[in-house]
N, CA, C and O atoms as a CHARMM CRD file, in Angstrom:
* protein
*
  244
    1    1 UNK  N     -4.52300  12.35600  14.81200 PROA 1      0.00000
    2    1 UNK  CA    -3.86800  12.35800  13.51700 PROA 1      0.00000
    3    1 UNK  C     -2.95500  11.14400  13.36400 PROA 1      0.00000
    4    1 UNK  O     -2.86700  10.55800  12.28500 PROA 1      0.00000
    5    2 UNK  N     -2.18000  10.71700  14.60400 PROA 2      0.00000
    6    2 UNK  CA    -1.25100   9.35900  14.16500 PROA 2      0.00000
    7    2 UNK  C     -2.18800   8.45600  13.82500 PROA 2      0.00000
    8    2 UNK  O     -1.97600   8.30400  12.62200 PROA 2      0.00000
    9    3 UNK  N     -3.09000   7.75900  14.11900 PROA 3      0.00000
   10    3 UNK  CA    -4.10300   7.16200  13.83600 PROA 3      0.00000
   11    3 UNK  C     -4.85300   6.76900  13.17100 PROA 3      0.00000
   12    3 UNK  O     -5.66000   5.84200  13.22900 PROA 3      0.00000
   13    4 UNK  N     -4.44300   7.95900  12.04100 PROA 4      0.00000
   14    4 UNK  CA    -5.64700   8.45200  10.55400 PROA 4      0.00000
   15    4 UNK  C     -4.49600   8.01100   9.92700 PROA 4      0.00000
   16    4 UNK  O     -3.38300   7.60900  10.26600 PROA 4      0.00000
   17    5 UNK  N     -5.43600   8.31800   8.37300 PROA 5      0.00000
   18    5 UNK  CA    -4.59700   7.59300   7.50800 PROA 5      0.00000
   19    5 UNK  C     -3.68900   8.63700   6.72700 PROA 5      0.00000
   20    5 UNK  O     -2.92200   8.24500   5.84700 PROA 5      0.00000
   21    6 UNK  N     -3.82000  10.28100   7.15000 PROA 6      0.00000
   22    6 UNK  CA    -3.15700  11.03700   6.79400 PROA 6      0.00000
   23    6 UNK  C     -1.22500  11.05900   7.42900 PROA 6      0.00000
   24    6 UNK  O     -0.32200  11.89300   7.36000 PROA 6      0.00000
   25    7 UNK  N     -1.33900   9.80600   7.94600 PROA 7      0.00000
   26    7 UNK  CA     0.10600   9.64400   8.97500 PROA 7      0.00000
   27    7 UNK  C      0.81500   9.39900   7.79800 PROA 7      0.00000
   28    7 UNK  O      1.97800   9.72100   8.04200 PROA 7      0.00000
   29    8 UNK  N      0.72700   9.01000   6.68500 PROA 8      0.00000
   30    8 UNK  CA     1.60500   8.63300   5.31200 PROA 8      0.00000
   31    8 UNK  C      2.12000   9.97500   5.00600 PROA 8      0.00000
   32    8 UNK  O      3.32400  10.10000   4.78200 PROA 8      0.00000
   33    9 UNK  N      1.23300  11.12400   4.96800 PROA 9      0.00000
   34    9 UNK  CA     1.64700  12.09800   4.63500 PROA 9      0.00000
   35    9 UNK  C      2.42700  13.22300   5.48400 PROA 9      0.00000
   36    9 UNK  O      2.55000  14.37600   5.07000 PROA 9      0.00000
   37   10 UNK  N      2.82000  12.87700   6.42300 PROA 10     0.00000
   38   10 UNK  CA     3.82700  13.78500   7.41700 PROA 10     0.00000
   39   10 UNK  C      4.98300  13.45100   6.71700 PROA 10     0.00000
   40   10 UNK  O      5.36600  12.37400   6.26000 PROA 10     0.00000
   41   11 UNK  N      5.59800  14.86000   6.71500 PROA 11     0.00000
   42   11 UNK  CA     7.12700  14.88700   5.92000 PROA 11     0.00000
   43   11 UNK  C      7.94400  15.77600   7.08000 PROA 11     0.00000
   44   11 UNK  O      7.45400  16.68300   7.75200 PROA 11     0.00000
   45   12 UNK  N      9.44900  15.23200   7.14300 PROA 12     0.00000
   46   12 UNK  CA    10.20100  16.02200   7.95800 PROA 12     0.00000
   47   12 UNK  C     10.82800  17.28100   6.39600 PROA 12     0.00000
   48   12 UNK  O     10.98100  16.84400   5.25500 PROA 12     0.00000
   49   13 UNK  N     11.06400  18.68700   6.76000 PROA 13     0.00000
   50   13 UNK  CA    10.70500  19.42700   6.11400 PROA 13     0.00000
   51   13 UNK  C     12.79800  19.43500   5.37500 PROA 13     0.00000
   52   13 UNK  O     13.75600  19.17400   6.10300 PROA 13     0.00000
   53   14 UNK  N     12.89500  19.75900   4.03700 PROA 14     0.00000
   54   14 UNK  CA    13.84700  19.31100   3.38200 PROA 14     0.00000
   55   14 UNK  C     15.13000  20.48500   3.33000 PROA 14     0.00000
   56   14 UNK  O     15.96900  20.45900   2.43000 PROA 14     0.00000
   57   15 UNK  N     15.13900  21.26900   4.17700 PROA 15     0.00000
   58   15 UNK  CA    15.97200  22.29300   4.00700 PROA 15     0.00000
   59   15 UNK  C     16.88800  21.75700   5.54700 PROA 15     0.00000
   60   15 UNK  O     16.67500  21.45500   6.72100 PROA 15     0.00000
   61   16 UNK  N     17.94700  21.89700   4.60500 PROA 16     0.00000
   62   16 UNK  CA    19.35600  21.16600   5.83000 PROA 16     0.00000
   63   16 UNK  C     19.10500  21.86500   7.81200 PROA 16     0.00000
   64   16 UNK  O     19.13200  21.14000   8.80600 PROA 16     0.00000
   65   17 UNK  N     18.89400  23.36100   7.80900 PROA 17     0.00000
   66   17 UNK  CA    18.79600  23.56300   9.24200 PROA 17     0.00000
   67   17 UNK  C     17.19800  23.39800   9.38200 PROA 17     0.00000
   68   17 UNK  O     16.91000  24.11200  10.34200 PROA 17     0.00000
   69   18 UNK  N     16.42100  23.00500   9.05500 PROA 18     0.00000
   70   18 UNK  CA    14.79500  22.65500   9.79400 PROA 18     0.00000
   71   18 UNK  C     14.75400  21.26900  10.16200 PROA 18     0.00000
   72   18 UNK  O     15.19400  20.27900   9.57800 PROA 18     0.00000
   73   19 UNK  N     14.09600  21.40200  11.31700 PROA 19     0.00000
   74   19 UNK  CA    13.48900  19.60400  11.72800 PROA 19     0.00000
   75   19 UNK  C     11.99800  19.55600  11.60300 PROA 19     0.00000
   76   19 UNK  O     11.42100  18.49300  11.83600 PROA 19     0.00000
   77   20 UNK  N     11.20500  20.82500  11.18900 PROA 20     0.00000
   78   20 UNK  CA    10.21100  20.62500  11.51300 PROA 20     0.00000
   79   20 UNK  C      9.18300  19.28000  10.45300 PROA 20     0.00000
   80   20 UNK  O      9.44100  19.00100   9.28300 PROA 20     0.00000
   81   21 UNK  N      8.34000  18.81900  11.07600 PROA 21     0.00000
   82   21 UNK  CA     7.43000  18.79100  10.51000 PROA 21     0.00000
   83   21 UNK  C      6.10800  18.73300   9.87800 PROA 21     0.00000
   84   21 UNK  O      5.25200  19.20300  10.62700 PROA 21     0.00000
   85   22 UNK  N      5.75100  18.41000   9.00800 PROA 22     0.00000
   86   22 UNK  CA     4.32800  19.35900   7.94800 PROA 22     0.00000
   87   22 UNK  C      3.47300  18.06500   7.49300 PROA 22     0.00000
   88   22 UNK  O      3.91300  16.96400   7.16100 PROA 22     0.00000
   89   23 UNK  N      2.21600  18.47000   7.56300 PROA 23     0.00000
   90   23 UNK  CA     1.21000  17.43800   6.87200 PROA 23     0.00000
   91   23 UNK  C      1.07100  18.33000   5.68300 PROA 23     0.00000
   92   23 UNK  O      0.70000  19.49900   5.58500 PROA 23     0.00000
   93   24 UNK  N      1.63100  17.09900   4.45900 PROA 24     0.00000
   94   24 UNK  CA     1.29700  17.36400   2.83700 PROA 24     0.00000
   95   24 UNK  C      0.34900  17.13600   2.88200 PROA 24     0.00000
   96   24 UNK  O     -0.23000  16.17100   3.38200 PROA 24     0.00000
   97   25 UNK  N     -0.15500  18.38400   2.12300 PROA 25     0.00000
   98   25 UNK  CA    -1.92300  18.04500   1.43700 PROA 25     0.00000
   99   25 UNK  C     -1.77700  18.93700   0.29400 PROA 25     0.00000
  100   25 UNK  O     -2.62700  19.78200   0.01500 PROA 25     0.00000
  101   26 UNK  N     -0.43400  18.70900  -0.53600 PROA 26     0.00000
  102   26 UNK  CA    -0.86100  19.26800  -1.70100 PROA 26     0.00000
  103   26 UNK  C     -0.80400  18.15100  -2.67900 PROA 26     0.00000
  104   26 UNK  O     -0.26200  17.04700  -2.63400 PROA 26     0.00000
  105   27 UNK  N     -1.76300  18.96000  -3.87600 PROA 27     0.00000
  106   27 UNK  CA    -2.77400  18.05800  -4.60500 PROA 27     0.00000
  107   27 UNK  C     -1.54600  16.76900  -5.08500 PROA 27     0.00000
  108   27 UNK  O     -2.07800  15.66000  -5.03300 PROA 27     0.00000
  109   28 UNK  N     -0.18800  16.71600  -5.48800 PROA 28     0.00000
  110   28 UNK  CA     0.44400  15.83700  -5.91000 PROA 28     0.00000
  111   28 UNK  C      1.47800  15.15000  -4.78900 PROA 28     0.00000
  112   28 UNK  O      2.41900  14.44200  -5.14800 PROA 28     0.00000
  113   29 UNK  N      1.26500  15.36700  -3.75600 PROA 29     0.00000
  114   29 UNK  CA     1.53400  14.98400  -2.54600 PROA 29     0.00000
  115   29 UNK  C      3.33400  14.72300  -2.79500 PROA 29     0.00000
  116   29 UNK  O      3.90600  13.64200  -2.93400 PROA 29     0.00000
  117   30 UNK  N      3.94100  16.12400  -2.79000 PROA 30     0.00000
  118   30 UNK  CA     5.25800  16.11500  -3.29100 PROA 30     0.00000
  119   30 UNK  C      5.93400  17.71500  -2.68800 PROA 30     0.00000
  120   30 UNK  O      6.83100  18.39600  -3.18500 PROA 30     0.00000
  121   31 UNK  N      5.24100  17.91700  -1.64800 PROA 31     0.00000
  122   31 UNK  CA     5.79900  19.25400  -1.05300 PROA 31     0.00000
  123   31 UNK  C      7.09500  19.02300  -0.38200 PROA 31     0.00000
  124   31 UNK  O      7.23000  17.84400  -0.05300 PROA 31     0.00000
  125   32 UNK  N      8.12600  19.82000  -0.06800 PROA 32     0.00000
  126   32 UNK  CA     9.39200  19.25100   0.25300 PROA 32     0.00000
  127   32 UNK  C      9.89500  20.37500   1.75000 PROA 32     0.00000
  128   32 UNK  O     10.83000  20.33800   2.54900 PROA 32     0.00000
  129   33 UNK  N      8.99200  21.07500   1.59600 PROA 33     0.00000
  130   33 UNK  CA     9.58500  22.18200   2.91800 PROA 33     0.00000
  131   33 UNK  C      8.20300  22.49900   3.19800 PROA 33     0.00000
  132   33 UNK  O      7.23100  22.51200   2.44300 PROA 33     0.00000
  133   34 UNK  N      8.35300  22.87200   5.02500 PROA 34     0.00000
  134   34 UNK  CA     7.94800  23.51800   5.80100 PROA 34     0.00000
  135   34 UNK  C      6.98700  24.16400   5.34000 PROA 34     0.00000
  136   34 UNK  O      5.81000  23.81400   5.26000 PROA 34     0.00000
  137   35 UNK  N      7.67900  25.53600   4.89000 PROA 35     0.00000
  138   35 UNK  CA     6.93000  26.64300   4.38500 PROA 35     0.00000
  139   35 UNK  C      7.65700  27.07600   3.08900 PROA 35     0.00000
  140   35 UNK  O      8.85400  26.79700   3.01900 PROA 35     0.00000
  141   36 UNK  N      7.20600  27.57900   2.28800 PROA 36     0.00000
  142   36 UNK  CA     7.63400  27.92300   0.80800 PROA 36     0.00000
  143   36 UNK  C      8.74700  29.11500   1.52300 PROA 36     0.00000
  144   36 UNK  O      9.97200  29.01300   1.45500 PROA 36     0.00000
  145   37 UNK  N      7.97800  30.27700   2.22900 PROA 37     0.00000
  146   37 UNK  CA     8.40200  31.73100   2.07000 PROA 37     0.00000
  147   37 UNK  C      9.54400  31.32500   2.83900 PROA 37     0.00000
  148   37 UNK  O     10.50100  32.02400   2.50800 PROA 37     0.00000
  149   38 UNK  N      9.80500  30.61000   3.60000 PROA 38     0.00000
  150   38 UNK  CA    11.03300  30.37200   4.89700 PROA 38     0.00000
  151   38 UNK  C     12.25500  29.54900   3.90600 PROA 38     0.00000
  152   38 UNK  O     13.08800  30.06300   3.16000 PROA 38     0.00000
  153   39 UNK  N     11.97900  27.91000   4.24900 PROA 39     0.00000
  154   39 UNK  CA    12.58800  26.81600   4.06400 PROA 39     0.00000
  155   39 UNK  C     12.94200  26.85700   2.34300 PROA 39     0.00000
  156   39 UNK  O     14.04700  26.90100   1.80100 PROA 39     0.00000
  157   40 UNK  N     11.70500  26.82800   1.78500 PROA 40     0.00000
  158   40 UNK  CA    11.80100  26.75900   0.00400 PROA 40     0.00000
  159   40 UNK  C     12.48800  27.55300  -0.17300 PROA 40     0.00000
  160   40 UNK  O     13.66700  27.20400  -0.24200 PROA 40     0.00000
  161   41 UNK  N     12.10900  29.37700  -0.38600 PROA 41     0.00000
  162   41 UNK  CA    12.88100  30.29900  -0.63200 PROA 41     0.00000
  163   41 UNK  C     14.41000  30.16700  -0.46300 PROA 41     0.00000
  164   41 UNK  O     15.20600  30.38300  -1.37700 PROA 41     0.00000
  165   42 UNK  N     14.78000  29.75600   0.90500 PROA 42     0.00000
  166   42 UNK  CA    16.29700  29.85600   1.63700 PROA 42     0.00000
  167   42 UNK  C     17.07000  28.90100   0.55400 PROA 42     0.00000
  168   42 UNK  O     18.18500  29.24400   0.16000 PROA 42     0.00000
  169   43 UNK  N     16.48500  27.74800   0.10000 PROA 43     0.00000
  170   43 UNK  CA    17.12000  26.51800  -0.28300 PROA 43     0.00000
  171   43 UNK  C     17.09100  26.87800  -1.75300 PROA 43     0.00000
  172   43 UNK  O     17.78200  26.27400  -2.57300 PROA 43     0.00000
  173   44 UNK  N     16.49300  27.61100  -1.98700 PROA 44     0.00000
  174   44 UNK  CA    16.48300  28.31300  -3.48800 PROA 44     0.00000
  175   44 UNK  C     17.60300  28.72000  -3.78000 PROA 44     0.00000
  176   44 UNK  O     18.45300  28.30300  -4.56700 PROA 44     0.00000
  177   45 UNK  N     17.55300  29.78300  -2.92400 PROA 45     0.00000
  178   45 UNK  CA    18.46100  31.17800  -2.77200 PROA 45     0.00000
  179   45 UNK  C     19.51400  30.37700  -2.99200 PROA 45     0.00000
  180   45 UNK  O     20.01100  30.12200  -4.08900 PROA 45     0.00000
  181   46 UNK  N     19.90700  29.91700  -1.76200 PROA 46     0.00000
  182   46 UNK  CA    21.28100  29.01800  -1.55200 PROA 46     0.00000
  183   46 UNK  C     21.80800  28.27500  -3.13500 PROA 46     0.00000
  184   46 UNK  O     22.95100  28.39500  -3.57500 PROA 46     0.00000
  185   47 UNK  N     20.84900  27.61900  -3.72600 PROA 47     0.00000
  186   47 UNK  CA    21.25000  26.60700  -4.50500 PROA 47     0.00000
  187   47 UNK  C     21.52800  27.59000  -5.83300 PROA 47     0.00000
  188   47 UNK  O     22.49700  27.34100  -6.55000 PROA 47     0.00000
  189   48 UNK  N     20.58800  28.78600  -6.15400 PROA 48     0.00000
  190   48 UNK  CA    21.12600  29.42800  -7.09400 PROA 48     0.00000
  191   48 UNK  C     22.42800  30.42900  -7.21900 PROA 48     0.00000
  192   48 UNK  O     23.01300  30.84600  -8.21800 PROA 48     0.00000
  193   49 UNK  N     22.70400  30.70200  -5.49400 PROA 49     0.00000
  194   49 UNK  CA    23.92400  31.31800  -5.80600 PROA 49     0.00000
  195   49 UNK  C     25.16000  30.39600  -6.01400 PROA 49     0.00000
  196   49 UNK  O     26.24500  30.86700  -6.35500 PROA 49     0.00000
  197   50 UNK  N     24.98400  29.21700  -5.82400 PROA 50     0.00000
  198   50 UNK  CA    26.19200  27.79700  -5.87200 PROA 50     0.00000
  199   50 UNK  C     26.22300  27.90400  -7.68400 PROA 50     0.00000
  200   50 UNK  O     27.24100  27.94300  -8.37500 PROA 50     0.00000
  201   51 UNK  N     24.99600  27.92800  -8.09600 PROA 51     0.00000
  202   51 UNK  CA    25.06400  27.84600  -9.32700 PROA 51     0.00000
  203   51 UNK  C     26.01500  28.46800  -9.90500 PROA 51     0.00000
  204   51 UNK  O     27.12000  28.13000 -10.32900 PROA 51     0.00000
  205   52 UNK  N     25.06600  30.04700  -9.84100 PROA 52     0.00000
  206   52 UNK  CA    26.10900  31.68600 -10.29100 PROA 52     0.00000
  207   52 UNK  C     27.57600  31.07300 -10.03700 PROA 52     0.00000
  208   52 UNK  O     28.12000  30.58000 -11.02500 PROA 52     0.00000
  209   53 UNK  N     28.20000  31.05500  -8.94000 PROA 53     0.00000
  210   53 UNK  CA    29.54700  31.01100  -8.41700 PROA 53     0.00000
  211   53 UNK  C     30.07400  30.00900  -8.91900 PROA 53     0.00000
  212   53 UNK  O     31.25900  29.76900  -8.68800 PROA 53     0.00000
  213   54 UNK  N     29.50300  29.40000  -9.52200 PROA 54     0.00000
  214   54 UNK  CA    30.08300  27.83400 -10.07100 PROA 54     0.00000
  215   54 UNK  C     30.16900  28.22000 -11.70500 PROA 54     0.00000
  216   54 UNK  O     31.23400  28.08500 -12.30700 PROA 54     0.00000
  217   55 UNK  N     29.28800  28.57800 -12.18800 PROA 55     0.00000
  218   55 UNK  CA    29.19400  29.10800 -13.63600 PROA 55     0.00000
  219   55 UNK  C     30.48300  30.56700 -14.00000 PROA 55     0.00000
  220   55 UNK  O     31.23500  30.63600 -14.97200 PROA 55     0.00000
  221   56 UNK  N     30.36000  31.49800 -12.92500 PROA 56     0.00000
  222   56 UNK  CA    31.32400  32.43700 -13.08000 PROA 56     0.00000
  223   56 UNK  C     32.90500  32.09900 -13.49900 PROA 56     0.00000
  224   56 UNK  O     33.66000  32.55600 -14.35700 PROA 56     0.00000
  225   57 UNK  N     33.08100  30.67200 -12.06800 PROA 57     0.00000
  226   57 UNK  CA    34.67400  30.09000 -12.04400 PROA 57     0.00000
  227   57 UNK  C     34.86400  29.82800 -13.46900 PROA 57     0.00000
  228   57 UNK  O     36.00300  30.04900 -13.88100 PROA 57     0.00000
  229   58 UNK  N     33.84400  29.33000 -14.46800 PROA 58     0.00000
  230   58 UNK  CA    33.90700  28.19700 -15.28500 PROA 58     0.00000
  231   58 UNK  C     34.54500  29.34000 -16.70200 PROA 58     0.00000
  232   58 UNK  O     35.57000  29.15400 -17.35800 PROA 58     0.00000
  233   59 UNK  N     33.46800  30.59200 -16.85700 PROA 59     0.00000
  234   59 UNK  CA    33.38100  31.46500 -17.90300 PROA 59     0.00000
  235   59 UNK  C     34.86700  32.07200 -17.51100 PROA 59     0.00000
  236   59 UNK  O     35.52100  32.43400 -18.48900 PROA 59     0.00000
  237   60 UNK  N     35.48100  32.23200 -16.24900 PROA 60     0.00000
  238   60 UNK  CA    36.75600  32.97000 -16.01800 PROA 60     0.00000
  239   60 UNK  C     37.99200  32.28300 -16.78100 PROA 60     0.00000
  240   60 UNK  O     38.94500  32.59700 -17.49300 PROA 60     0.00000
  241   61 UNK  N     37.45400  31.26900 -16.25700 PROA 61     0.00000
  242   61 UNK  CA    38.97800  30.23700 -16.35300 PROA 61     0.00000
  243   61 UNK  C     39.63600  30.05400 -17.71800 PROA 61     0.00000
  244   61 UNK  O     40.65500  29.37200 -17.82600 PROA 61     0.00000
């Protein structure tokens, strides 16, 4: 695989605690984590409760 020309497409995976990483082969070659259900989900989660908690301070104040 280092060898081939799929070596462009190894991504280190985008969620702050993973190192792993993943050969993109999706069709727009723009995948950003590991695994959706693990890494994606977590970084979801995370980013929408920053949201909530950030929006709440705002409507209180």
């Amino acid at each position: 695989m280092l060898l081939s020309a799929e070596i462009r497409r190894v991504r280190v995976c985008a969620a702050e605690r993973c190192a792993l990483r993943f050969l993109d082969r999706s069709p727009a070659h723009n995948r950003r984590w590991c695994s959706m259900s693990r890494c994606g989900n977590r970084t979801k989660v995370r980013l929408h409760q920053a949201r909530t908690r950030h929006n709440c301070r705002i409507t209180e104040s």
